[in-house]
N, C-alpha and C positions, 0 to 999 in steps of 0.2 A: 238815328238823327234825321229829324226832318231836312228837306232842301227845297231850294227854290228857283227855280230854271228863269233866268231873265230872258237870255236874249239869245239868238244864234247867229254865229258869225265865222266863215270859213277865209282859210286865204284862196286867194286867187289860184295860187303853183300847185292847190292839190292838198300841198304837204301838213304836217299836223303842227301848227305854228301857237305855240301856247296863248300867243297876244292874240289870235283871231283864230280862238275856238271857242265855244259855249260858255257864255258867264254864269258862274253860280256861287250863289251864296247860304249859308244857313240860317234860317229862322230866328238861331237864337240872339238874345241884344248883343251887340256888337262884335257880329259876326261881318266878315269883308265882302267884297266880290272877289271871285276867285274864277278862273275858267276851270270847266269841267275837266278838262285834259289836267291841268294841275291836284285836282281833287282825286283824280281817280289814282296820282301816284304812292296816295297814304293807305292802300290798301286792295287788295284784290281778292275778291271772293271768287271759291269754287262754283256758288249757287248762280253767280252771272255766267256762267256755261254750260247750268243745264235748263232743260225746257221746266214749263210748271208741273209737269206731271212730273217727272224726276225729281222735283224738290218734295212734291210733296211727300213721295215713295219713300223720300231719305227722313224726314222727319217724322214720318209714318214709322220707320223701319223695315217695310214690307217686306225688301229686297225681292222686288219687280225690275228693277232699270237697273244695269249696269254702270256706275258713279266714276271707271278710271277715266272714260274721254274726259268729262269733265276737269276733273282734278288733271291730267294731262296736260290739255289745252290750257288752265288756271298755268301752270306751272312754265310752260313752253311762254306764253304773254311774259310772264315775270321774268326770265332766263334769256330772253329772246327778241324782247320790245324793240331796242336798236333794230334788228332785221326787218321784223314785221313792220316798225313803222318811222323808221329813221328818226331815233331818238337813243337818249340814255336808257340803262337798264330800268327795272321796275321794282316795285315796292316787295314784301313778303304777299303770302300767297296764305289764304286763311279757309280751311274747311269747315262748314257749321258744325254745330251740336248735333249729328245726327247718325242714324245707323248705314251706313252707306257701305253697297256690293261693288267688290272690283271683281274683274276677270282677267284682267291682263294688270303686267305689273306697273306701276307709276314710277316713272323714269325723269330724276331730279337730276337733268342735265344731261347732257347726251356722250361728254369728250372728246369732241371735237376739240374746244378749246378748255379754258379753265372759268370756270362760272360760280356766283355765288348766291343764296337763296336763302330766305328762312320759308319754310312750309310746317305750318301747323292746325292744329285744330282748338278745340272749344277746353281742351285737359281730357284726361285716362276716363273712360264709360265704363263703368262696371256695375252691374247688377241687372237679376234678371235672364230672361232667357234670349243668346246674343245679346248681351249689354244690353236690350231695348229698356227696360225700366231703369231706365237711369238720365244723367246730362251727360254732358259731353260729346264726344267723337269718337267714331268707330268705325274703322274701316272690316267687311267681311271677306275674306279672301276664297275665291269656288277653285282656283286654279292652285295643282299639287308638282308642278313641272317648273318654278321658276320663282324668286323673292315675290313681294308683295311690294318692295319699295326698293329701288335703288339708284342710290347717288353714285354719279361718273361724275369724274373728271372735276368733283367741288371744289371750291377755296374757302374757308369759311363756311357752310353749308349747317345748317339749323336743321333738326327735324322733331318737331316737340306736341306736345299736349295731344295726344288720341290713343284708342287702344285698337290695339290689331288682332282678328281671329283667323286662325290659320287653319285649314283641315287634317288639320294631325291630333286635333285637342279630343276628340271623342276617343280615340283609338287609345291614348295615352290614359285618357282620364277611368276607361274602364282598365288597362293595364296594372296601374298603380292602387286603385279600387280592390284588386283580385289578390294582392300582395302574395305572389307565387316568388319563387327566387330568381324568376327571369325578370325581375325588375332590373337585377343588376348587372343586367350584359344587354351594352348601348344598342346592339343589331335586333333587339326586339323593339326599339324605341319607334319605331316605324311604321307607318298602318303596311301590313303586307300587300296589299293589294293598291299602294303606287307604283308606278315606276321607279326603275332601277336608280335611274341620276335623283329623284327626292334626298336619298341619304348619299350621295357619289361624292369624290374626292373634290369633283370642280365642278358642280349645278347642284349643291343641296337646296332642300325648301327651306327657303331661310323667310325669315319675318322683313329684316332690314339687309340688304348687300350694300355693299361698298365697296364700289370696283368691279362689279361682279363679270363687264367686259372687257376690262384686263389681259392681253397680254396674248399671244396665239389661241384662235379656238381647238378647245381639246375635244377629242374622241365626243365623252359626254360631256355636253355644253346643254347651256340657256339656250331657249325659243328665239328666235332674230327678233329684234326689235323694231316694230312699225314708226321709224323714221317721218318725220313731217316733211315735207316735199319741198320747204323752203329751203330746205340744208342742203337738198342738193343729193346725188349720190354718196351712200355712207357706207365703209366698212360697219359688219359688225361685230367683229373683233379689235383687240389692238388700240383699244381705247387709253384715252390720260387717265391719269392717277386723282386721286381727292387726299385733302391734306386738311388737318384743322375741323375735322366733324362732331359736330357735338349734337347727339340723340340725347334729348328730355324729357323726362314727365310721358315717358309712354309706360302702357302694358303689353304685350306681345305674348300670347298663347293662343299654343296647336302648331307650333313647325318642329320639324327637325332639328335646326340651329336659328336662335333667336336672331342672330348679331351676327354675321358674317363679312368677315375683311378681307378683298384684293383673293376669293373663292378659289381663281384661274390660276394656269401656268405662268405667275406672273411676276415680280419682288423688284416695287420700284413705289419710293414715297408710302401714300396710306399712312401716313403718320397721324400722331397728334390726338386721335380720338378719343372723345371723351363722353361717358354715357353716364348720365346725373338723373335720380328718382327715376329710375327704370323698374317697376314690375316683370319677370318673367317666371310663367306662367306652364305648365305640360309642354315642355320643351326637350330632345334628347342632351345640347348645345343650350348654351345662354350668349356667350362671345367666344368666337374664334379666330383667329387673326394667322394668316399663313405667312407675310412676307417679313423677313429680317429687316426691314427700313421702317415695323412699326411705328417704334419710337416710342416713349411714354405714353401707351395708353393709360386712361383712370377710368375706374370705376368709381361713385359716389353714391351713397343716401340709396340704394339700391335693395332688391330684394327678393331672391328667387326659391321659387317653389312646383316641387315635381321640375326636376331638374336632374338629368341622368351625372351631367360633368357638365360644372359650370363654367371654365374657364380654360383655353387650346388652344395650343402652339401648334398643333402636328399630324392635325386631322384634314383637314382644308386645306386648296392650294397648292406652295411649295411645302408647304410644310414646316415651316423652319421664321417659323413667328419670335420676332425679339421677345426675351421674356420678360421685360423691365414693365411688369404691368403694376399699377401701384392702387389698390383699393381700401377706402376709406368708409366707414359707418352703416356696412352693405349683413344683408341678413340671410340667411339662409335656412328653410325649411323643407323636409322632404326630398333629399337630393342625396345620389350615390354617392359624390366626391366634389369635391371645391373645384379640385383643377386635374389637368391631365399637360402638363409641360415640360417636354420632352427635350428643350430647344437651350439648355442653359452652357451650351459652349461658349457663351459672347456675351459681353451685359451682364451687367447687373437682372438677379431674378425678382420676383415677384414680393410686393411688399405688403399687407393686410394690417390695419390700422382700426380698432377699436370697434373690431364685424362681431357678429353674431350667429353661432349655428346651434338650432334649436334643435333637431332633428334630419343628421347624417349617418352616414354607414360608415364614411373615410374622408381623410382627408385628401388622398390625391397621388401622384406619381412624379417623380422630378429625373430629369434629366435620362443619362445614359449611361452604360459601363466606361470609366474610364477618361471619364469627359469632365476639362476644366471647368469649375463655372465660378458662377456669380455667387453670392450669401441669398439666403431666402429668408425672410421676418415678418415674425407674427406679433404684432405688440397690442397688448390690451384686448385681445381678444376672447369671448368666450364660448369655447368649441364644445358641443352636446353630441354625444353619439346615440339618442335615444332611438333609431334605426336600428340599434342591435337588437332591441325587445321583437321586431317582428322578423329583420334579416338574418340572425346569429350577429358572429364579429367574423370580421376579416381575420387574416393572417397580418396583415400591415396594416395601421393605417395613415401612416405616411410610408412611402416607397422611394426610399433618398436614393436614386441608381449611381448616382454622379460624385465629384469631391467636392461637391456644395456644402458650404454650412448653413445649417437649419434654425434660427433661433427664435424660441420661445421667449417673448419678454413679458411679467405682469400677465400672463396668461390663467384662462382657468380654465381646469377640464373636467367634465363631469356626462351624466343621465348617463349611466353605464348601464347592464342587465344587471338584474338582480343578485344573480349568481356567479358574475365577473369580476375575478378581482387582479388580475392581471391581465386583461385585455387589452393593455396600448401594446403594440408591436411594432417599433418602428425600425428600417430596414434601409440598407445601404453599402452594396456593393462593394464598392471602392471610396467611400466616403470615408477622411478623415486621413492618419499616418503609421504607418509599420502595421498594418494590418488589423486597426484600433477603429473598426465602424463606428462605435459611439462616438467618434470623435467628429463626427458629422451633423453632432445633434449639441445643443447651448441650449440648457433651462435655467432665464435669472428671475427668482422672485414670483416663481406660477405655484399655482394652485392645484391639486385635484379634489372634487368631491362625489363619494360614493352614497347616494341619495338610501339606500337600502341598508340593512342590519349588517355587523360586521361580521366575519366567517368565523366562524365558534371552535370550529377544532383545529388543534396545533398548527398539522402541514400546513395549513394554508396560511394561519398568520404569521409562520415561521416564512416563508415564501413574500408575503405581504410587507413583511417590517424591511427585509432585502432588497425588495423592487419597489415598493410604494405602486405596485401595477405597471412597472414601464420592463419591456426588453427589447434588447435589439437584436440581430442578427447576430451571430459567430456568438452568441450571450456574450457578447461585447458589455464590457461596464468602465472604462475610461472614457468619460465624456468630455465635453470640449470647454463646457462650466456647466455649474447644477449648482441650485439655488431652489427647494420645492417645499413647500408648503403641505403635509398629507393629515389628514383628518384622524387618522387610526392609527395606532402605534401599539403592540400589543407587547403583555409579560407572556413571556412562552414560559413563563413556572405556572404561574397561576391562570394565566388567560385572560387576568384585567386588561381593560383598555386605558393607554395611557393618556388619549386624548391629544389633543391636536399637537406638530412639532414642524418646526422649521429643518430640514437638511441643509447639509451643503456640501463642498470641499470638506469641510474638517467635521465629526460627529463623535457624540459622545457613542458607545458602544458595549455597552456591560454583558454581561453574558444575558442574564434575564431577557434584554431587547436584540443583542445582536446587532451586526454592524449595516448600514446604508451598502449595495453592492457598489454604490458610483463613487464611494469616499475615497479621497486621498489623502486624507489625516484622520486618526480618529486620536481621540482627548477625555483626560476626566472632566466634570461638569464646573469645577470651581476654579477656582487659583490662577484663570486667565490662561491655563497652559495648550504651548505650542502645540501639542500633536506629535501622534508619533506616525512616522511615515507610513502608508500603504504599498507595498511591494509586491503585490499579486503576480503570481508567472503568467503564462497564457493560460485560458482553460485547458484543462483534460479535454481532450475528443472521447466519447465513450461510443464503442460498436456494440451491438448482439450479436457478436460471430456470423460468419459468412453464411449466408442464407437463412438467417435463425429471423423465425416467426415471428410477427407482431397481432395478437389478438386484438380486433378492433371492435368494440360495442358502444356505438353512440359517439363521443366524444373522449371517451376513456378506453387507455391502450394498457396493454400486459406484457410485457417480451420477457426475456433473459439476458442477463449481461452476462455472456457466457466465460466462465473460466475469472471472473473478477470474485477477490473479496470483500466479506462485506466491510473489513480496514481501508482498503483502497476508495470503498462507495463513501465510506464517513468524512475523508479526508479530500477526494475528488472532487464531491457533487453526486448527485445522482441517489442521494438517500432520501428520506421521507422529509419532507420541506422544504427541497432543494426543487431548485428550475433547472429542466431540460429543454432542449430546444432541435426541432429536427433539420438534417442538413440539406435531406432532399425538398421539404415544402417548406420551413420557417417556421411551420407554426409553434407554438410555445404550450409545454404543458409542465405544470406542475405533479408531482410526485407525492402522493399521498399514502403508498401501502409499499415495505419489499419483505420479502419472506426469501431470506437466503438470498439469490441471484436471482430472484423473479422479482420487477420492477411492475409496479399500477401506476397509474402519473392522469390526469383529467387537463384536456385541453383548457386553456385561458385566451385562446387565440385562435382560428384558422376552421371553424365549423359555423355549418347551418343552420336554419329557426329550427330544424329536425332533429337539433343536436346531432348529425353527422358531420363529420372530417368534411372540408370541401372539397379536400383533397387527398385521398388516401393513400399513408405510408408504406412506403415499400418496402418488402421482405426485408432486414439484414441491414435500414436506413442507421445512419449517423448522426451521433446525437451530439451536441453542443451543453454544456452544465455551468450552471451558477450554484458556488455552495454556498447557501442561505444561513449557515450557522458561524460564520465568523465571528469572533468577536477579538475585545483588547481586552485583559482584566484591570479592574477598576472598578469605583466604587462611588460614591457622590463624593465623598472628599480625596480621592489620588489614587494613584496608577501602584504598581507591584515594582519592587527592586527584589534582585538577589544575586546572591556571587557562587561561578559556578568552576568547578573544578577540573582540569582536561585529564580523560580515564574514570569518574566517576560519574555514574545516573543523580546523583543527590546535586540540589540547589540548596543555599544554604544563607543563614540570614536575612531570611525571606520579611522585606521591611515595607512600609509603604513611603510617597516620596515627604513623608515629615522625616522621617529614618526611623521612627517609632516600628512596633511588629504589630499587626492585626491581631486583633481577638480572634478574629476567626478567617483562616484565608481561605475557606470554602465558601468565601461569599466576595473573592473573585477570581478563583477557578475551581474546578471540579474533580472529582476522580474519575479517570474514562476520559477524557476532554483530551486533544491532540495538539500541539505544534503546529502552526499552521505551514505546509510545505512553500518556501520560499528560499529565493539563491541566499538571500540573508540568515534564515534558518537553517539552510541545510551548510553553511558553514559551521555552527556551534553544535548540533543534533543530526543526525541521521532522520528526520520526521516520519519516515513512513513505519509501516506494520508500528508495532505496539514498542518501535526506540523510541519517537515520542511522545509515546503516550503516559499522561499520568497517573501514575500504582498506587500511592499511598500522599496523604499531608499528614503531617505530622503538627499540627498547633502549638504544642507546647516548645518541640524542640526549631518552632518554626524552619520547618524545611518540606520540600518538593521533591519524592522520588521520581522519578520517569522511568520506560522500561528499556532505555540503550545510554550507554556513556556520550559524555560528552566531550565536546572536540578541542576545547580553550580553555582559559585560565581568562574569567573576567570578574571586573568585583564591580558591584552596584549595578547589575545589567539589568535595565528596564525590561519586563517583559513583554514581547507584543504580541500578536496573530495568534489568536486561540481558536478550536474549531470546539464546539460542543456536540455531543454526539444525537443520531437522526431522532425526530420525532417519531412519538408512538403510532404506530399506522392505525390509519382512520378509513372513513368510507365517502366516496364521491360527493361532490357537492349538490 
């Protein structure tokens, strides 16, 4: 905008008197007189504080001059006008379009008092070498000892439109470049060659601080703060709080921790923040928040990438960050884990609202042993583990420590490795009731999709149809609701695929497909019918005797189940199709080969890009089993009746529920096929060794022998819980 300097005119007293100071007006038609003193309150440029070589440097991008006095001094005029010049506060505080060097950090408000500001630039720079080919603002940061920006003591406080380069982004950028498996342990995230406080509990290199002199100076602390001389003598420590911070429209890459809140020994206010269309960038940290008084933080429209953990409660600080963080329409690419929050004794947890992960390893870590908390919710979200293809899989990836409940809603999960098909592993100590981990976990109405061929021989889609990919810890399978959607559905006669099927609470179960492990009804497919209860006991624990071998090659293990037979493996768990799960690391493997008491089983869980264990099993370890062959008998039109006599193995009048007799009842159960061990069962049969198992059908005289008498006198007895015996063993995947 052009202007036009009329006339000058001071007062007498000195003082800066808006009526008698400089008249000015703008060129354009009808435009006023205005005094210059009133002009100057709609806005304050950083470039009216540096010399012309310094501007030109910054619009050059040389990085020649050092750009923090400026923006400084810009920001001190705005926060500070009343002192300097006996007046009201001042306007926002605007940096140009340009590439501009700090060396010390720029400090929005000092906490002395409570002060409020908008400081922004031209919008996000990118492109180029240092953003220079580009528009925008950029600030470049040479200093590895202290933030780049931090707001004390704010109310209200703006910090919007620039991008920020931190000297951590080469270090990162060739780390992640090298895709070694030290990607995924945060202590390499660091150029080795800073100083120790860059990555420290209370002075990390952060992009943005918030609070950052807060509260007693600790051991390692922030560089002191060069104080303007109008304040007067200044602690510098023990600074106010900022409350109400909304970071916008920035990019932030190359620190340590993008976002760091209230760093210090400190837990007072820091509330209220909010960080909207945020880029971050080769960062170990994206937002950390240490003090319990957070409050509703939000995340918005955001989007991080090369991200080691993008969201911490526990790391900075006190430690002990409110987890009530609620994120909305935010994406994620190239990042170990969403979150690391540790903190859900108090509050309501963490809420994810319709985000995006294209390429992760995990999703993250919650809470502590033992520890009440808050629910945690994912809704609409669609989580991509395509990180597995160059990291391996985790053993978890969710880490539920706590009695949080976890829920998936409208969820999709997918970009699995090619060769995973039970990969999700999620995990929870003390999560859920009566020692029912999944009961930590709520899937309503999610999805998974396996982008690759389906697994062609038995064990696996015997294992597959069970889990649809999901286990938990203890092979917990009473979940807290399950609702899923799974793309594959296999005949374990033939090996067709059945194509797409909704689960739930109640599932149809025939022997051909086998039962969902998370059912708590299963049902035939017509006539609207109720379901017949699930009564699963706890799992089998199965050992390899005391000190007994585990051969480990790759991801595929070998032991002995010592002194067990193979009746006990058929009706257990632990046969070929069946999922094991280890007691001393979690990870989860499926069971592909036994020969007598020699058990093969191939990891789904808990190995490296090098196909090794990440963790390997100890001698003599304890294993957890899901038995994958359950089924109800049943048929597309109804379930099995028959009346059983107490003292004889024969069932007899074996009808379906029209009361008609089948043609053929070997088409819903089998000869060899078990009784499924249950308190329910083991009132009417003996289930185990071969009392219940089936010896003969008889079609014509429709009847059912077993190989032990029976214990009652029932007529019309639905039958339910059948085991079919293990798939033929196959070779690793």
């Amino acid at each position: 905008m052009a202007i036009d300097v009329l006339t000058t005119r001071r007062s007498p007293s000195g003082k800066i008197d808006p009526l008698a100071d400089v008249a000015w007006r703008s060129r354009g038609d009808g435009a006023t007189v205005r005094s210059l003193y009133t002009r100057d309150q709609d806005l304050i440029w950083v470039t009216d504080f540096m010399s012309l070589e310094e501007q030109i440097d910054a619009y050059a991008g040389s990085l020649l001059y050092d750009a923090s006095p400026a923006n400084q001094n810009a920001i001190d005029y705005a926060v500070y006008k009343d002192e300097l010049a006996d007046s009201g506060g001042g306007p926002r505080v605007r940096m140009p379009g340009a590439l501009m060097r700090i060396d010390r950090t720029i400090q929005v408000g000092y906490g002395i008092d409570f002060r409020a500001v908008v400081f922004e630039g031209e919008g996000m720079r990118s492109g180029g070498t240092n953003h220079k080919q580009a528009s925008g603002t950029c600030l470049f940061q040479t200093f590895n000892d202290a933030p780049g920006i931090n707001v004390q003591g704010g109310r209200n406080v703006v910090v919007r439109g620039f991008s920020m380069l931190g000297p951590n982004g080469l270090w990162l950028f060739n780390l992640i470049q090298g895709e070694t498996m030290g990607v995924l342990n945060v202590a390499n995230w660091i150029d080795p060659d800073f100083p120790a406080s860059a990555s420290s509990r209370y002075a990390p290199l952060a992009g943005i601080a918030i609070d950052a002199y807060s509260g007693p100076q600790p051991v390692v602390h922030y560089p002191d703060v060069d104080y303007p001389a109008f304040l007067g003598p200044v602690a510098q420590y023990n600074k106010g709080a900022s409350s109400n911070t909304l970071i916008e429209d920035v990019m932030i890459d190359g620190y340590y921790v993008a976002i760091v809140q209230q760093p210090g020994d400190y837990d007072g206010n820091g509330d209220y923040t909010h960080i909207n269309r945020a880029i971050v960038l080769r960062c170990a940290y994206a937002f950390s928040w240490g003090n319990s008084q957070s409050r509703v933080p939000t995340v918005e429209n955001c989007a991080f990438d090369s991200v080691h953990t993008t969201f911490s409660t526990a790391t900075f600080g006190k430690q002990i960050g409110q987890p009530g963080l609620a994120c909305y329409s935010t994406a994620w690419s190239r990042c170990v884990q969403m979150f690391d929050i540790r903190t859900l004794s108090y509050g309501q947890g963490p809420s994810f609202y319709n985000c995006y992960a294209e390429a992760i390893y995990r999703i993250g870590t919650l809470g502590n042993a033992a520890e009440t908390a808050g629910s945690v919710l994912f809704s609409g979200c669609d989580l991509g583990f395509s990180w597995w293809e160059t990291y391996g899989v985790p053993v978890y990836i969710l880490d539920n420590r706590c009695t949080s409940v976890v829920t998936f809603q409208s969820c999709f999960f997918g970009g699995f490795r090619n060769d995973t098909w039970g990969g999700f592993a999620f995990f929870g100590t003390d999560a859920g009731a009566d020692g029912e981990t999944a009961r930590g976990f709520a899937f309503r109405e999610c999805t998974m999709f396996h982008v690759a061929g389906p697994p062609s021989q038995r064990w696996a889609q015997c294992a597959y149809n069970a889990t649809q990919g999901f286990s938990f810890n203890k092979a917990a399978t009473t979940l807290e609701y399950y609702s899923f959607r799974a793309p594959n559905v296999f005949n374990l006669d033939t090996g067709a695929n059945l194509s797409v099927s909704l689960f739930s609470h109640a599932n149809i179960a025939p022997r051909n497909r086998c039962m969902p492990s998370y059912s708590e009804r299963v049902k035939c497919s017509i006539r609207g019918d109720a379901g017949f209860p699930v009564s699963l006991p706890a799992r089998f624990i199965e050992a390899n005797g005391a000190g007994g071998v585990i051969t480990q090659v790759g991801r595929n293990i070998t032991f002995t189940f010592s002194g067990v037979d193979a009746d006990f493996l058929s009706y257990s768990g632990g046969g070929v199709g069946d999922v094991i799960q280890s007691r001393a690391t979690g990870a989860t493997f499926w069971v592909y080969a036994r020969t007598g008491d020699v058990i093969s089983a191939q990891a789904q869980t808990g190995f490296d890009k090098n196909e090794n264990l990440l963790t390997p099993l100890p001698n003599g370890d304890v294993f957890d089993t899901i038995n994958c062959r359950v089924y109800s008998p049943s048929a597309s039109a109804d379930v099995l009746y028959a009346d059983m006599v107490a003292g004889s193995p024969v069932l007899l009048n074996v009808v379906n529920g029209e009361g008609l007799a089948p043609t053929t009842i070997g088409s819903y159960v089998s000869v060899g096929d078990w009784f499924f061990p249950s308190y329910y069962v083991d009132s009417i049969v003996n289930p185990f060794g071969g009392n219940g198992r089936i010896q003969s059908i008889d079609n014509t005289a429709k009847t059912i022998t077993v190989g032990g008498n029976f214990k009652q006198d029932l007529l019309h007895w639905r039958m339910g819980l059948m085991i079919r015996p293990e798939m033929a063993n196959g070779t690793p995947a």
